[in-house]
N, C-alpha and C positions, 0 to 999 in steps of 0.2 A: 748308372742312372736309374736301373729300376729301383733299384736300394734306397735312392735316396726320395723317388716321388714316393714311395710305401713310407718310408719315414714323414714328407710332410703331410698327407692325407690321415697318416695316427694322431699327428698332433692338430687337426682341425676338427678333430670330431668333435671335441668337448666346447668348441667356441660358440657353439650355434646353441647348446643350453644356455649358455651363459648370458647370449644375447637373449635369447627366449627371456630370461629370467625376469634382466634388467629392463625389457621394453614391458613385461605384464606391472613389472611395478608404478615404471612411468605411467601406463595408464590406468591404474587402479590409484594413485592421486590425482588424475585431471581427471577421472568420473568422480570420486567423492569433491573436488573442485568445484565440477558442475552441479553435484546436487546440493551442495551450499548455496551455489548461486538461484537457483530453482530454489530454493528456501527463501531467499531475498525475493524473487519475482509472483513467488505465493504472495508473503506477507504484503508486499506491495497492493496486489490484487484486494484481497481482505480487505487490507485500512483504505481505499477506495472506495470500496462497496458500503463499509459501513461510516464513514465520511457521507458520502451520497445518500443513504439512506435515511441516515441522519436528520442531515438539512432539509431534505422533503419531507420527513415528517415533522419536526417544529415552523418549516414553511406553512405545513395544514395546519397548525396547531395554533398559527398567526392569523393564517385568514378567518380561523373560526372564533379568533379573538382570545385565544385562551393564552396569555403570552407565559405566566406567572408560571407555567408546568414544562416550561419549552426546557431549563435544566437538567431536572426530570427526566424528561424525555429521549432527548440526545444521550444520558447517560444509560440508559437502558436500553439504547437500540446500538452503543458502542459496544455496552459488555454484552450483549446477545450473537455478537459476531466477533467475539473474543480480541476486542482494544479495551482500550481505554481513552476517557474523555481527556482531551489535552485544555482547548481553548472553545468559548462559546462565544459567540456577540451578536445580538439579536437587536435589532432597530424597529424602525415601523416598517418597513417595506425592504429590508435586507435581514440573511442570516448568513454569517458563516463559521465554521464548524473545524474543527484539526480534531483528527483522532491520530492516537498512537498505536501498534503494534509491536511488542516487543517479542522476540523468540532467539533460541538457539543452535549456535551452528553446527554440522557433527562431525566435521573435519578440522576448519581451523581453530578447537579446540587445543589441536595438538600445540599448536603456534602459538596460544597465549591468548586467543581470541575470543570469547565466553559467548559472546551474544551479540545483537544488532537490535535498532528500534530505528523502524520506518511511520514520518508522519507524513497523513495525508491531510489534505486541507479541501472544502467543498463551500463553494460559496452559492447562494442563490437571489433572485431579486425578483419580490412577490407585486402583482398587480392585482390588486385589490378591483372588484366588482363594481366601484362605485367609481372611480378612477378616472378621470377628463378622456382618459385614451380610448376606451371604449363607449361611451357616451349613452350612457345605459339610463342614467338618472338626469335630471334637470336641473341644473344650476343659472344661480340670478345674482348677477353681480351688481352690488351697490354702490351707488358713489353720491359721496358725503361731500356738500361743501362748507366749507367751515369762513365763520365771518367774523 
């Protein structure tokens, strides 16, 4: 019997590298896994911030009447937070905004996967200073009769 636990203990030595091996790998793809995913919840972030900032500044850009530069505008405060402008629509008392971010992944590259593009979308709705709801100005309503 001694003979033969000396024989199974020679043959289990080399199984515990083996395992070692196979688990550093498993986990060295679900961290790069994870920091793709963390790539997606940046960019995410980003086209948010600059969706948002966006639409508040052509929202001032409205109230101070300057409507004609709100294209403009929205496209320089996109690419200054590194999107790009997707969709504009700006009315009299609404705006809202989609910006794109596009970027790349550095893992499932391996997999055939190049890239992602996260839109975000910001919408806003402006109340003008002269506006029945705050009642700042004086209005007179007329009534016509017609004969």
């Amino acid at each position: 019997m001694n003979e033969r636990s000396a024989a199974i203990k020679l043959s289990s030595r080399g199984n515990i590298s083996i395992l070692s091996l196979v688990l550093v790998i498993i986990f060295s793809f679900i961290f790069l896994l994870m920091a793709d995913c963390c790539r997606i919840f940046a960019a995410m972030s980003v086209s948010r911030k600059a969706a948002d900032a966006a639409v508040l500044a052509v929202s001032q850009d409205l109230l101070f009447l300057e409507k004609y530069n709100a294209q403009n505008t929205a496209n320089e405060i996109a690419l200054q937070n590194g999107c790009r402008l997707k969709e504009l629509s700006v009315s009299y008392d609404r705006v809202a905004i989609s910006v794109v971010k596009e970027f790349d992944f550095a893992f499932l590259k391996i997999f055939g996967k190049q890239g992602c593009s996260v839109v975000s979308v910001s919408k806003t709705e402006i109340s003008y200073p002269w506006d029945e709801a705050f009642g700042l100005c004086k209005r007179y309503r007329f009534d016509y009769i017609y004969q």
